[in-house]
C-alpha positions in Angstrom: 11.5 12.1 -6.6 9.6 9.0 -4.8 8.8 11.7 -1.4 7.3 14.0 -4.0 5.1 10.8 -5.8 3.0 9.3 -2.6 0.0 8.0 -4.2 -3.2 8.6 -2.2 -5.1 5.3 -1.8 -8.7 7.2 -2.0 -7.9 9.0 -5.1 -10.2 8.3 -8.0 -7.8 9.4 -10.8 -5.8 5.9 -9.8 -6.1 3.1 -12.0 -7.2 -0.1 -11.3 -5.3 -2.6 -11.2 -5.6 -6.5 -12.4 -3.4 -9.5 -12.8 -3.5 -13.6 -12.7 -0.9 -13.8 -9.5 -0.2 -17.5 -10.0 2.3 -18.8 -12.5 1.2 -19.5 -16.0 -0.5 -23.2 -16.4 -2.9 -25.6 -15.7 -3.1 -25.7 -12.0 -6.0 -26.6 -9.0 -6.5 -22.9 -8.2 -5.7 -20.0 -10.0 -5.6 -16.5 -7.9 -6.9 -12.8 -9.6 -5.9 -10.0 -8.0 -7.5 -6.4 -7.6 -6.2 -3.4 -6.6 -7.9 0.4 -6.8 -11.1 2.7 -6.5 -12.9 0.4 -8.9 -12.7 -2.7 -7.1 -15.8 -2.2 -4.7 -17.7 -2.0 -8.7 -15.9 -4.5 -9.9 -16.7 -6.5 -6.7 -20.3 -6.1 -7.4 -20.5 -7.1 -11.1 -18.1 -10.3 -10.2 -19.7 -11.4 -7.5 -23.1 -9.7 -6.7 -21.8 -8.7 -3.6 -19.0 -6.7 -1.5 -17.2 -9.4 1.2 -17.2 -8.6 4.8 -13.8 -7.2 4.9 -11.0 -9.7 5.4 -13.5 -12.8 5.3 -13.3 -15.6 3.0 -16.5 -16.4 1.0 -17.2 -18.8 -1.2 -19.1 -17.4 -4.2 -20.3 -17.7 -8.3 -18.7 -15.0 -10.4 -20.0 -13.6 -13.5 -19.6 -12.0 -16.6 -21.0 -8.5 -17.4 -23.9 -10.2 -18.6 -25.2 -12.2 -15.6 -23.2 -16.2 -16.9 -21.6 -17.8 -14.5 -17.7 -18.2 -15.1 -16.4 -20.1 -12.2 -17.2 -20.6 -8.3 -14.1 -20.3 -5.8 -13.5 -18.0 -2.7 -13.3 -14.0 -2.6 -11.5 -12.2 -0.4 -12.0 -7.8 0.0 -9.0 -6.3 1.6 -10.7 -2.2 2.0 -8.3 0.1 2.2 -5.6 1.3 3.5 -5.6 -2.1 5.7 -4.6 -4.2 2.2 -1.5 -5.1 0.8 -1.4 -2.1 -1.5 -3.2 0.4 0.6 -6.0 0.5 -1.9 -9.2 -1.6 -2.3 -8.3 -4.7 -3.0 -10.6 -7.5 -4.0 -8.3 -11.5 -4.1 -10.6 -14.2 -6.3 -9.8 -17.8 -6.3 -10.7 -19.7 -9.1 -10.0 -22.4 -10.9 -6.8 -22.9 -12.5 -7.4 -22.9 -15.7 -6.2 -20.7 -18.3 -8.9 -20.1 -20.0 -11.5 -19.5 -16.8 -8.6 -17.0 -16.2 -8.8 -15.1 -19.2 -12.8 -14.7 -18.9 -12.4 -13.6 -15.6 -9.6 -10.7 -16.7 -11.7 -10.0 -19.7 -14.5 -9.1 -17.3 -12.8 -7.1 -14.4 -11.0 -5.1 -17.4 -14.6 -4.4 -18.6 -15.7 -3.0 -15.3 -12.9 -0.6 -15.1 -9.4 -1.9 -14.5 -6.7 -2.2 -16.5 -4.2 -5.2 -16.4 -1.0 -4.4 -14.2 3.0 -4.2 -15.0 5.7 -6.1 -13.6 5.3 -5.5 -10.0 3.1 -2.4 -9.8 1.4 -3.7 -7.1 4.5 -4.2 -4.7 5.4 -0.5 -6.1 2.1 0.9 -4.8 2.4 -0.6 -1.6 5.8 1.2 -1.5 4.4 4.4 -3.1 1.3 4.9 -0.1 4.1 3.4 2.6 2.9 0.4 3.1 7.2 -0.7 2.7 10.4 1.1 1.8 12.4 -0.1 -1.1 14.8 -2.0 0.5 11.5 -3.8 2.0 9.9 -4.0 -1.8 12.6 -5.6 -3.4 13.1 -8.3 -0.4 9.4 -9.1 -2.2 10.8 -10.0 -5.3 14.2 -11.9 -4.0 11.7 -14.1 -1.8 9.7 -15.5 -4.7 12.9 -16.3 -6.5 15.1 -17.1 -3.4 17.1 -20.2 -4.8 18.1 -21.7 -1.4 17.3 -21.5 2.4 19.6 -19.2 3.7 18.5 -16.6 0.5 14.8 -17.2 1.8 15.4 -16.7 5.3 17.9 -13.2 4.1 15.0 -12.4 2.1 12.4 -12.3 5.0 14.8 -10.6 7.1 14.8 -7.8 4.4 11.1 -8.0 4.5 10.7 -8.0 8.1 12.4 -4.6 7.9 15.6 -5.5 9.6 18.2 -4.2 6.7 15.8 -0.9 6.7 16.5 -0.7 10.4 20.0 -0.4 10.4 19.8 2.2 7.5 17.9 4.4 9.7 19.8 3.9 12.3 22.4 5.6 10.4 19.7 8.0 8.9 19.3 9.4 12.4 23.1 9.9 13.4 23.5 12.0 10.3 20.4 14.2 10.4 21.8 14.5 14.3 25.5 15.6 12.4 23.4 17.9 10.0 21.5 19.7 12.9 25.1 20.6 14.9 26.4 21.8 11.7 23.0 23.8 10.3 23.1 25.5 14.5 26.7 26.5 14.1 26.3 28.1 10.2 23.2 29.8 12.0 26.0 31.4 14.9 29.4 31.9 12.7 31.1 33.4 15.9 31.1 30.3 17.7 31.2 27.4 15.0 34.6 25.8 16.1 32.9 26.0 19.7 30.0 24.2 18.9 31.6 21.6 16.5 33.8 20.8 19.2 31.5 20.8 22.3 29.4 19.0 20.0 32.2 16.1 19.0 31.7 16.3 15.8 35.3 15.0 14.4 34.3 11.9 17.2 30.7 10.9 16.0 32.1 11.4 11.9 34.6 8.6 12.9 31.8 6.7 15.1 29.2 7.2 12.2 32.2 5.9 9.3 32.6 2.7 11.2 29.1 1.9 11.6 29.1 2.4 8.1 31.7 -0.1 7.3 29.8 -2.5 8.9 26.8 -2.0 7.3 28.3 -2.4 4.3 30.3 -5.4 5.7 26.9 -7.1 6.0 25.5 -5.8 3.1 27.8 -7.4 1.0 27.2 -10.8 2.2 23.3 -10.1 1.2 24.7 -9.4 -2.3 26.4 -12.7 -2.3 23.5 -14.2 -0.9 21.4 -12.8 -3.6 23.4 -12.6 -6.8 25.7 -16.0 -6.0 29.2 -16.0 -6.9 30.6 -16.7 -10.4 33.0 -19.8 -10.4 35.4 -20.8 -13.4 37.6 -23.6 -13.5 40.9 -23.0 -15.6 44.0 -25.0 -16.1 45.7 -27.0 -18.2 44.3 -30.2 -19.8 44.1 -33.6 -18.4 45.0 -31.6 -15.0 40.6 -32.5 -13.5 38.8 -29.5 -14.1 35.9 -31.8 -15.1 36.3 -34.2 -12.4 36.3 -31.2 -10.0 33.6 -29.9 -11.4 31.6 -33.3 -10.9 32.6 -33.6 -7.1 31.6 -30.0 -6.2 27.9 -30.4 -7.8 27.9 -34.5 -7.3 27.2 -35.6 -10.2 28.5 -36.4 -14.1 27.9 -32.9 -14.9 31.4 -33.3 -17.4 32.9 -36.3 -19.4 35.9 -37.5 -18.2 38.9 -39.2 -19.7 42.1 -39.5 -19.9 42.3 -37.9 -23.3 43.4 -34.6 -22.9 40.9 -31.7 -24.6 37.6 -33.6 -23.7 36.1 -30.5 -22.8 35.9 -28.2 -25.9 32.6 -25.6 -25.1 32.1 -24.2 -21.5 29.7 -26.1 -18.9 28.1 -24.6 -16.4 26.4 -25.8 -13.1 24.9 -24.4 -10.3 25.1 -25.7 -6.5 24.7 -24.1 -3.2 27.4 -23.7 -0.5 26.1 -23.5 3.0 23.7 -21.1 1.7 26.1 -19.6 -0.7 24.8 -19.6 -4.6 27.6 -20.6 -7.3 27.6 -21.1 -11.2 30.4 -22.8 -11.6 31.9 -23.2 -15.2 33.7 -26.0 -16.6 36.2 -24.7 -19.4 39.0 -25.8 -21.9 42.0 -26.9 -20.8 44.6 -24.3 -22.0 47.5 -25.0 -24.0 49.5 -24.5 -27.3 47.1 -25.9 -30.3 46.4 -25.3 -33.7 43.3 -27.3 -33.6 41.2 -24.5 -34.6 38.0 -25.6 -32.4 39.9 -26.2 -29.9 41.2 -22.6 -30.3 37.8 -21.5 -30.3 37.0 -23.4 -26.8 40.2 -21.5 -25.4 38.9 -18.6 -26.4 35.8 -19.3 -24.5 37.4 -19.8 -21.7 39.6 -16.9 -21.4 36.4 -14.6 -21.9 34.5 -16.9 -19.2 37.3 -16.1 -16.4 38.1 -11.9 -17.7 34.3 -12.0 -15.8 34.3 -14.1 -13.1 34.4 -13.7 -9.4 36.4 -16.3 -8.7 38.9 -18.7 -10.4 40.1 -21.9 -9.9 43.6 -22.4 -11.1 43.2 -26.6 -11.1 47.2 -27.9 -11.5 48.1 -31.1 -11.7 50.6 -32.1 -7.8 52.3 -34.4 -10.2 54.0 -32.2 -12.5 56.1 -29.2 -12.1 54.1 -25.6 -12.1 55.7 -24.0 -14.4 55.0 -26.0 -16.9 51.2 -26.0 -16.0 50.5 -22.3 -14.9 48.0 -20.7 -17.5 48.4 -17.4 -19.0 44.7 -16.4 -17.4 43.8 -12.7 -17.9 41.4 -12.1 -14.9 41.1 -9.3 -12.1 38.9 -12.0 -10.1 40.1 -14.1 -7.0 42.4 -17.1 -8.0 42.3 -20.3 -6.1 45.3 -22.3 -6.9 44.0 -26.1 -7.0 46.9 -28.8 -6.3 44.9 -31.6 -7.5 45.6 -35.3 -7.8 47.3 -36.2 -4.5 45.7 -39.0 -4.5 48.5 -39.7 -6.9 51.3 -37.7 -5.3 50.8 -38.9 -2.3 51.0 -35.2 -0.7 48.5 -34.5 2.4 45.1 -32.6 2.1 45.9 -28.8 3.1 44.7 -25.3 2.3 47.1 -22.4 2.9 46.2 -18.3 2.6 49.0 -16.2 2.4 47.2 -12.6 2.0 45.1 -13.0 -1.7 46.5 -15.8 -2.1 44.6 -19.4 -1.8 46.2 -22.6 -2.3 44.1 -25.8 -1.5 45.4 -29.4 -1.9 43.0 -32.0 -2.4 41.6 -35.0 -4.7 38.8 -34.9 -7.0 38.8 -38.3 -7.5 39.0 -39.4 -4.0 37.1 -36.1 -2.2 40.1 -35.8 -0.3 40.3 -31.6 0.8 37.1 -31.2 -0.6 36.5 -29.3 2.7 39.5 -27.2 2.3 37.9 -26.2 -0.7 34.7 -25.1 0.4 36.7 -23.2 3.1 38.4 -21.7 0.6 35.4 -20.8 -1.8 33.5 -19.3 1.1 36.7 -17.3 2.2 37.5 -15.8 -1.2 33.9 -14.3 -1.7 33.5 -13.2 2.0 30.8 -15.4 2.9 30.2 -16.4 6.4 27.2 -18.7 6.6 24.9 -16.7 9.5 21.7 -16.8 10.4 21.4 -12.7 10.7 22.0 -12.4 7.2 19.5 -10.2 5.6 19.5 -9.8 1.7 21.1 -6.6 -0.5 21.2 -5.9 -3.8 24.4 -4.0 -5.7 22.6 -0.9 -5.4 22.6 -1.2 -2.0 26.5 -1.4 -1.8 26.9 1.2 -4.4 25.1 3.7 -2.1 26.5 3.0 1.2 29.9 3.5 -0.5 29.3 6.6 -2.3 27.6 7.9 1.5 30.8 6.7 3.1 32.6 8.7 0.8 31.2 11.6 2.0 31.5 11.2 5.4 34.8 10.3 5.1 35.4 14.0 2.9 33.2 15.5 5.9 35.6 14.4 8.3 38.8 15.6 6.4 37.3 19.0 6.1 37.2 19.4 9.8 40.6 18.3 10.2 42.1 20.4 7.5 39.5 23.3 6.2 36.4 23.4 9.1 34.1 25.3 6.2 30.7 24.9 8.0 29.1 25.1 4.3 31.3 22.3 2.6 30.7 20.0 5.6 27.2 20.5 5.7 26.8 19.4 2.1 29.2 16.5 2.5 26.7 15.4 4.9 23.5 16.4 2.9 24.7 13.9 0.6 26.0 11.3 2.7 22.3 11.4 4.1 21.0 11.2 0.5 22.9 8.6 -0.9 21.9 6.1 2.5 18.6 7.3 2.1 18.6 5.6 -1.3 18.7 2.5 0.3 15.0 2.6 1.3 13.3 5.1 -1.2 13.8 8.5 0.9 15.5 9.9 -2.6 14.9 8.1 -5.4 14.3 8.7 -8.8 11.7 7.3 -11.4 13.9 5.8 -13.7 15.2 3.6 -11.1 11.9 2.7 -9.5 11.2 1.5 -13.4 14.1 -0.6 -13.2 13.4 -2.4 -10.2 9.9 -3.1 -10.4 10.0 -3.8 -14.0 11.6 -7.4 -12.8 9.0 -8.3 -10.2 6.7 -10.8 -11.3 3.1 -9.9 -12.6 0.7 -10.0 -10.1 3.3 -9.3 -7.4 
């Protein structure tokens, strides 16, 4: 358990830690970072010196031996007051590779060890520098792929998606207590469960909870993007549609029908939102047998996406055009060409369903498609958005759950026992969120994809 595995910044059995925290390359400055009990030695043998804490310095460093590697600036973080909690000694060198190299070759010789993905962001989480939810908002940051992801990101960082855990933390340890006091005085448990409003602050707590989880998973779109496939018949403008939404000549197009044969994808951003978006083969009856094999593809490509666009030709009859498309995702029906038919630009939603009219060739109800993307993945463009990851969602659902089991049990068998562990592990799986329960395996899995040196 992660409460059980709090690493103590002064202890000496801790490695030390080294990486090259700049991308791989040729570059003006390359940074080296240091993090452990080792690093005031280290300091010495690099530099000659210890830095005045959390002063810049420029400064030669050297080899084991004395030689000059490099000059650039060192910075000494002491601990806890550093990133990690621990020692933590920043050089900035030169960016070249191979200056890089001597300098890890010599740190390593003075007593560190080069670092995994991400263990530095995991120590900081380990001595409570952040929570989880805080130390993978590191790693969505550096690869944020738009503005509204970095912004979600930061928020995440800032600690305002662990806030609203908490928050939720602290009404269920609150639950816990009433229920633990009226176990501890059996002859008046229905007394104190109802002076206490119990069944009220279960229904209170569940819808706070769907809102969390409201919000969280517009931080999973944010993050993870939404998967986009365009499907139809031939010749109906999958590939002109596919050039509008990403603005350029992503796709031939012609007026042969069956152009596109193997699947193209693109990527663009919605108001913030993240979409692949995936050109396919039209589908039809054929015994060509690569064109078969392109069908194929497509049919796979939409059985996994989140989203997919039925595009139809306004010109001819549906049933003759509606493909035999085996998805469980979100189906946009695309009336296109009325450029041609001369009907007007619309989008209607009847329940599930989406049906936008609109030109690829002209643009016209290009906005009604972007409504309609947006509205089909939930996504309302805000500037309170924080980031969340699938785990995230996964946990508030499965605490949900329980609350939602707590609250039965009151309503049709009040044991005090079984409701106390429906809320033991409501507070467990929320607490998952931010690290209070975790186990190794998964810290492995999330900081395994964090960058080295981060």
């Amino acid at each position: 358990m992660a409460e059980q595995a709090r690493l103590v910044a002064a202890n000496d059995e801790i490695d030390t830690i080294v990486a090259v925290a700049t991308p791989p390359g040729v570059g003006g400055i390359g940074i080296i970072r240091i993090s452990g009990p080792a690093t005031l030695y280290i300091a010495q043998t690099v530099l000659g010196i210890l830095p005045e804490p959390r002063t810049a310095i420029f400064r030669s460093f050297f080899d084991n031996t004395g030689q000059i590697l490099d000059q650039g600036i060192a910075l000494y973080f002491p601990a806890p007051d550093s990133y990690t909690a621990e020692h933590v000694l920043e050089l900035q060198a030169h960016g070249s590779p191979v200056v890089l190299d001597m300098l890890l070759k010599t740190i390593c010789q003075a007593g560190a060890r080069l670092a995994r993905p991400g263990e530095f962001t995991e120590r900081a989480f380990l001595n409570n520098k952040l929570d989880l939810a805080q130390a993978e908002a590191v790693a969505d940051l550096i690869n944020a792929g738009s503005i509204a992801a970095a912004r979600g990101a930061a928020r995440s960082l800032q600690g305002e998606f662990s806030k609203a855990v908490y928050a939720l933390v602290e009404r269920l340890i609150e639950l816990r207590t009433y229920v633990e006091v009226a176990i501890d005085f059996p002859d008046e448990d229905i007394d104190l469960l109802e002076s206490a409003g119990i069944a009220g602050q279960l229904n209170t707590l569940a819808s706070a909870i769907q809102a969390l989880r409201a919000q969280t998973e517009q931080g999973v779109v944010l993050r993870e993007g939404v998967r986009v496939v365009l499907s139809g018949p031939p010749n109906a403008g999958k590939s002109s549609l596919l050039n509008a939404l990403v603005r350029y000549d992503a796709a031939l197009v012609t007026d042969v029908a069956g152009t596109t044969r193997d699947i193209i994808r693109e990527r663009l951003n919605l108001d913030g939102m993240p979409l692949e978006i995936a050109d396919t083969a039209g589908l039809r009856d054929s015994h060509d047998p690569i064109e078969q094999m392109g069908m194929s593809r497509a049919r796979e490509a939409a059985a996994t996406a989140d989203i997919v666009l039925i595009v139809l030709d306004d010109n001819e009859a549906l049933d003759n055009q509606m493909p035999d498309v085996p998805t469980d995702a979100t189906r946009i029906t695309v009336r296109n060409k009325i450029d041609l038919s001369g009907t007007l630009p619309r989008y209607v939603q009847d329940g599930d369903t989406h049906t936008v009219w609109m030109s690829a060739k002209t643009g016209e109800g290009m906005d009604n498609l972007r409504y309609a993307l947006r509205t089909a993945a939930g996504y309302e463009p805000k500037e309170t958005l924080f980031m969340a990851r699938r785990r995230h969602l996964e946990a508030i659902d499965t605490c949900a759950r329980h609350v939602h089991a707590a609250r039965e049990l009151i309503d049709h068998n009040p044991d005090l026992v079984l409701i106390a562990e429906e809320l033991r592990l409501a507070h467990r799986h929320i607490g998952e969120v931010v690290g209070e329960f975790t186990t190794e395996d998964l810290l492995g899995a999330i900081f395994s994809s964090f960058c080295i040196g981060k």
